[in-house]
GUTIDREN-665326 format. One record per residue (C-alpha): x, y, z; residue in three letters. Coordinates in Angstrom, 2 decimals. Layout:
N
> xx  yy  zz  res
> X  Y  Z  Ala
...
END
This chain:
275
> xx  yy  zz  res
> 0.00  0.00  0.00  Unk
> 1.30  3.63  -0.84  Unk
> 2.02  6.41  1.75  Unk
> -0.78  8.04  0.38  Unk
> -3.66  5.44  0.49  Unk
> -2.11  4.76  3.82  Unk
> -2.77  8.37  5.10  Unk
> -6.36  8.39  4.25  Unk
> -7.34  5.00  2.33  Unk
> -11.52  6.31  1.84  Unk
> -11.21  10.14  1.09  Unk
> -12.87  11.26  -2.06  Unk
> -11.22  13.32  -4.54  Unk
> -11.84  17.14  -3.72  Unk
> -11.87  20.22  -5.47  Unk
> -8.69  22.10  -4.59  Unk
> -9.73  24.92  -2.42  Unk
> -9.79  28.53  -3.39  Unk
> -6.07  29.91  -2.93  Unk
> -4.27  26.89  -1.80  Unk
> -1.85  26.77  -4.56  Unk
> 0.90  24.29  -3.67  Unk
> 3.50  27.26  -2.69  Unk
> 0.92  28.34  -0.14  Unk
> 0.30  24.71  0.89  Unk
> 4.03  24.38  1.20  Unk
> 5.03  27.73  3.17  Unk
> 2.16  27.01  5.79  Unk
> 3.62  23.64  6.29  Unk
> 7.22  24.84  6.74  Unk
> 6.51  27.60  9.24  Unk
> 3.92  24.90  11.00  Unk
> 7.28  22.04  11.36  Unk
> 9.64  24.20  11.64  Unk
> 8.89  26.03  14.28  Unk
> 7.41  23.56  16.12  Unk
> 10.45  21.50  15.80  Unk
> 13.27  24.77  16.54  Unk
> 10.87  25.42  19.81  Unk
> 10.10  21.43  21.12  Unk
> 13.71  20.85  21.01  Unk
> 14.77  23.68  22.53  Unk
> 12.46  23.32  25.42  Unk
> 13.56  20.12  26.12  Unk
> 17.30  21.34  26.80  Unk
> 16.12  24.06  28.78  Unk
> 13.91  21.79  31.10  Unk
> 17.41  20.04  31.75  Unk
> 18.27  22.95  34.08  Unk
> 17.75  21.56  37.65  Unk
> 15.16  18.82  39.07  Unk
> 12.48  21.51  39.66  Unk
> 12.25  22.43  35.65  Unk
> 12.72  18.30  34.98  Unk
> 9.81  17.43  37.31  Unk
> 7.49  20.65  35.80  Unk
> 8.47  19.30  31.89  Unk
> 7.61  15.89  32.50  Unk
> 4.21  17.48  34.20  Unk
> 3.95  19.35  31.02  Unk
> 4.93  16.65  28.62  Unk
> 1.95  14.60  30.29  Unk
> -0.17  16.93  29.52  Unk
> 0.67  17.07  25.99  Unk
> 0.94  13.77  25.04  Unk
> -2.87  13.17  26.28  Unk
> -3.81  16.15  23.82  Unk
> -1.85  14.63  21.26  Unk
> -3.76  11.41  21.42  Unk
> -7.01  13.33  21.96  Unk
> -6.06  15.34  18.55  Unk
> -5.33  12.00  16.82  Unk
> -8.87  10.58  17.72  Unk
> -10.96  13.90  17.27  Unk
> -8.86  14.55  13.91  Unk
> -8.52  10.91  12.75  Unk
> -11.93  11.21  10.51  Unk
> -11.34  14.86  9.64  Unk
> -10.94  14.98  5.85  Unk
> -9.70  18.96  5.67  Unk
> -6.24  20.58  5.54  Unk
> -6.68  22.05  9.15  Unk
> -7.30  18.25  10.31  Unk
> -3.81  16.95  8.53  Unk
> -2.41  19.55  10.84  Unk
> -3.68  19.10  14.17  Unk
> -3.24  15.08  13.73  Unk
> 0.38  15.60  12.90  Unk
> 0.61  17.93  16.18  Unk
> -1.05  14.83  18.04  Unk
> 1.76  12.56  16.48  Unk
> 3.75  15.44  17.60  Unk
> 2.84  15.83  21.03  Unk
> 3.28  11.91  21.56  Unk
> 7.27  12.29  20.22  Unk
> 7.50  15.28  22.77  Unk
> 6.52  13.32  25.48  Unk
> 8.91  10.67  24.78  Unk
> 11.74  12.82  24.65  Unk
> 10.91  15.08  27.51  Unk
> 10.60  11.46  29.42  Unk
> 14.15  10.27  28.27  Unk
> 16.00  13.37  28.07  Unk
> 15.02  14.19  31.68  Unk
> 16.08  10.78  32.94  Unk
> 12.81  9.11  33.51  Unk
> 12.56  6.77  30.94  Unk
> 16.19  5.77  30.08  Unk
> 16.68  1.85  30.91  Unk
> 18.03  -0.77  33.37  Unk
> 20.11  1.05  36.08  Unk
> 22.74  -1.61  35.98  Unk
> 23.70  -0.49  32.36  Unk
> 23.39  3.48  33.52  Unk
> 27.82  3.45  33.29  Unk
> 30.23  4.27  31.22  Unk
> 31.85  1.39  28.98  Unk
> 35.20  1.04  27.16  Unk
> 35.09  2.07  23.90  Unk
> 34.57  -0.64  21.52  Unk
> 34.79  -1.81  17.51  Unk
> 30.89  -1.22  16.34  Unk
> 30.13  -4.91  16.16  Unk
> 26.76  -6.51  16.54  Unk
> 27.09  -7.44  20.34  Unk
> 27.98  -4.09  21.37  Unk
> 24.98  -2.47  19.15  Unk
> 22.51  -4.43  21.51  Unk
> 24.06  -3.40  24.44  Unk
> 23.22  0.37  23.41  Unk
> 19.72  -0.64  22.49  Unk
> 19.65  -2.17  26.21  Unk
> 21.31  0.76  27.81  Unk
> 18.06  2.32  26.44  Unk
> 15.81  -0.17  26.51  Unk
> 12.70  1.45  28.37  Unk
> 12.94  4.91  26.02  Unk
> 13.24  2.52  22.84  Unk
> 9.76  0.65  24.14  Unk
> 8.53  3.66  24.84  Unk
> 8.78  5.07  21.25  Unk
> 7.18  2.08  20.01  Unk
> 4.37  2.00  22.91  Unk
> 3.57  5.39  21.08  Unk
> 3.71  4.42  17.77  Unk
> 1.26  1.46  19.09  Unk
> -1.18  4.12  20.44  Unk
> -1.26  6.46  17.63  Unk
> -1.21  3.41  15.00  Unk
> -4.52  2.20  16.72  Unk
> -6.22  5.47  17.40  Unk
> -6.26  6.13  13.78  Unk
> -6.23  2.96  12.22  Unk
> -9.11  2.39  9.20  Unk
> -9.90  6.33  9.54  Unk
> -9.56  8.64  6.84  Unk
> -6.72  10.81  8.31  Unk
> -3.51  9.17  9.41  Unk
> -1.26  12.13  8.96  Unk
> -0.15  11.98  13.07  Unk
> 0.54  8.25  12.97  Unk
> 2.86  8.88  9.53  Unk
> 4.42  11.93  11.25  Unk
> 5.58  10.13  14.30  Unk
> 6.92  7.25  12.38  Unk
> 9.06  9.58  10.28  Unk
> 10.08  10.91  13.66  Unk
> 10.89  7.52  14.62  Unk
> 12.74  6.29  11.31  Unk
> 15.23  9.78  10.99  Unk
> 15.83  9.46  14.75  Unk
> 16.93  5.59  14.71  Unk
> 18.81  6.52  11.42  Unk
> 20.18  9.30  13.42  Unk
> 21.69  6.67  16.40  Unk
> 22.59  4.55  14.11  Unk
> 24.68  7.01  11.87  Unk
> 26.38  7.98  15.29  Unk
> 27.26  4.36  16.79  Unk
> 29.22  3.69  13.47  Unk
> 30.81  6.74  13.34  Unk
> 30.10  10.57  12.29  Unk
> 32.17  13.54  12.00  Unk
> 29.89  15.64  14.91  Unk
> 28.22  13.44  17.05  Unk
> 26.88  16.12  19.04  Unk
> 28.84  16.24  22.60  Unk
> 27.74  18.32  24.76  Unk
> 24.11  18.32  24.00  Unk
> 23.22  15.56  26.88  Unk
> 22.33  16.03  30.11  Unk
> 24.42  14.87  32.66  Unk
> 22.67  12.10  33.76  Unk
> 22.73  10.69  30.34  Unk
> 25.94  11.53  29.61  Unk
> 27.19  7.95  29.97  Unk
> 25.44  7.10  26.19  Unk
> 28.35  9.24  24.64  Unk
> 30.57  5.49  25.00  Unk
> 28.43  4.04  22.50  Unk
> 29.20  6.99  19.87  Unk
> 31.55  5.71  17.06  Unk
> 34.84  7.35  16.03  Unk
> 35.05  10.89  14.78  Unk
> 34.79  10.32  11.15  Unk
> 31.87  9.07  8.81  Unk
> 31.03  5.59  8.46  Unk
> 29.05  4.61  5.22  Unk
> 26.34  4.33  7.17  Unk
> 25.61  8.21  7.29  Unk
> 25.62  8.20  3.55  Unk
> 23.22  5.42  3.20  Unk
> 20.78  6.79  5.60  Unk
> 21.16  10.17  3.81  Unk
> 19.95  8.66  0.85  Unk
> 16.98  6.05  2.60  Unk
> 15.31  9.34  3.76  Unk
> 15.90  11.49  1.04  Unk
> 14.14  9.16  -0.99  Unk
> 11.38  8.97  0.97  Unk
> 11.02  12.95  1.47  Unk
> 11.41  13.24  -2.44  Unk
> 8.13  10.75  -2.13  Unk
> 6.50  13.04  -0.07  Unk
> 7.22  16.00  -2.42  Unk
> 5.90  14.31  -5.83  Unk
> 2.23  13.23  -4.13  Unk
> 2.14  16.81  -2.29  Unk
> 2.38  18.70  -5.73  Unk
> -0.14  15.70  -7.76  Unk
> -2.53  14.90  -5.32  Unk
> -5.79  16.58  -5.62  Unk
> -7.69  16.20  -2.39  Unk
> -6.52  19.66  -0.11  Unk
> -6.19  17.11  3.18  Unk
> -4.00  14.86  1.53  Unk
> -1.65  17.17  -0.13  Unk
> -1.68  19.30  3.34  Unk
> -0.16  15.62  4.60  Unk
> 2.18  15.43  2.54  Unk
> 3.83  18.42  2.70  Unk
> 4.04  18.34  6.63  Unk
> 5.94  14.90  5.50  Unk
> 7.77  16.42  3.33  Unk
> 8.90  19.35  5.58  Unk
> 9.72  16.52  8.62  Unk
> 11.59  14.36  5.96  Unk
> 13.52  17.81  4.77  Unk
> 14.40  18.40  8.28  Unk
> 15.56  14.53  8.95  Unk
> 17.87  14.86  6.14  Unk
> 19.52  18.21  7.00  Unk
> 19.76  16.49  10.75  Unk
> 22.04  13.42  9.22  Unk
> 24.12  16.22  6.85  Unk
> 24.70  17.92  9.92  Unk
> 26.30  15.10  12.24  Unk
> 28.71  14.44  9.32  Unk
> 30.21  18.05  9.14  Unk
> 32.25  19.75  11.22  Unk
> 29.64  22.41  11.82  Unk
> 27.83  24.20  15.25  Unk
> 24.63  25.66  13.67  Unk
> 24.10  27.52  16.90  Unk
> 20.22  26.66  16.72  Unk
> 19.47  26.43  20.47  Unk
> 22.19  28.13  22.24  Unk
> 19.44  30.37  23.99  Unk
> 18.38  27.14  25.33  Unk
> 21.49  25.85  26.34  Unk
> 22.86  28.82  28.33  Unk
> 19.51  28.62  30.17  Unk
> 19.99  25.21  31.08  Unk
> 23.63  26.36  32.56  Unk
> 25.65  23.50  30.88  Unk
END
């Protein structure tokens, strides 16, 4: 089946509505990710400050993730451009909460594997060590692609449940990239108490890996892009270029980690958090 039946697999063909010409379509949808994406990450550095400002962002992130299930359900049979965008900020809000949870130390994994290791060759048996040092953040991702996968399952408007699995997919491409090895890993950017994941990064210099992912999720962005600008139901095309945006963002992400560049995004954030 094809992303796009996937997203809505019943919605009738639509007139186009008055003014959305696919530039509009497309500008909405990158202020809508963008900034949503610049200001959720953000936050969740700054919430790293001290325990008071972890305890109120996992309060917060709570809160959020129960909207974004209550957007996926109330949006899930909403056939209209606005309802591709509040179901992918539902999918939204559910990757939020998942990151506020593991990024504040909540949801991390076993305790016992909570230390710093030796640095090792990138072999299979040391990959599934990382994935246990993580284990109860990894099952949490996929406990929330479970929820959002059912809450709009045989309904019209999926766009939440595809957003948070192209979360999911440039993130594990992400990890992945950095356990074999990438130029910028990004040191510095955890918190303290997580700062033990840093053994699993790779060696300072680009695997193949980063390359191939690179090209995995370009492909599927460059999807996104050719049933945006063809399809001709509004909702559908409003999907795909949220995806589109997301996938555009994923790719600049895995470019990034394999140059020797600080892009300075969320230093605001940073200072505030103190370290």
């Amino acid at each position: 089946m094809s992303v796009q039946s996937a997203v809505t697999s019943s919605v009738p063909l639509q007139a186009s509505a008055v003014g959305e010409t696919p530039a509009r379509v497309f500008l909405r949808s990158i202020v809508f990710v963008v900034f949503y994406w610049w200001l959720a990450t953000g936050a969740i550095f700054a919430l790293e400050r001290n325990a008071t400002t972890r305890g109120a962002g996992l309060g917060l992130a709570l809160a959020l993730g129960s909207v974004g299930v209550w957007l996926l359900l109330r949006s899930r049979d909403d056939v209209t451009p606005a309802g591709a965008r509040w179901s992918f900020l539902g999918g939204a809000f559910l990757w939020t909460l998942v990151q506020v949870a593991f990024y504040g130390g909540w949801v991390v994994g076993p305790e016992s594997r909570a230390v710093h290791v030796p640095v090792q060759p990138a072999t299979f048996v040391f990959a599934t060590e990382a994935v246990f040092a993580m284990l109860w953040y990894q099952l949490l991702m996929l406990a929330s692609l479970a929820v959002s996968w059912i809450a709009t399952r045989r309904h019209d408007n999926r766009t939440g449940w595809w957003g948070l699995l192209l979360f999911y997919t440039t993130h594990q491409l992400a990890c992945l990239s950095i356990f074999f090895g990438v130029e910028n890993p990004g040191l510095g950017f955890f918190p303290k108490h997580l700062e033990f994941l840093e053994s699993y990064f790779g060696p300072t210099q680009n695997s193949l890996f980063l390359p191939a992912s690179v090209a995995i999720l370009l492909a599927l962005t460059l999807a996104f892009v050719v049933k945006a600008l063809r399809d001709a139901a509004p909702m559908r095309r409003q999907a795909m270029a949220l995806l589109t945006v997301l996938g555009t963002l994923g790719v600049i992400e895995l470019l990034v980690i394999g140059l020797a560049v600080d892009l300075e995004l969320w230093n605001t954030f940073l200072d505030f958090r103190g370290y």
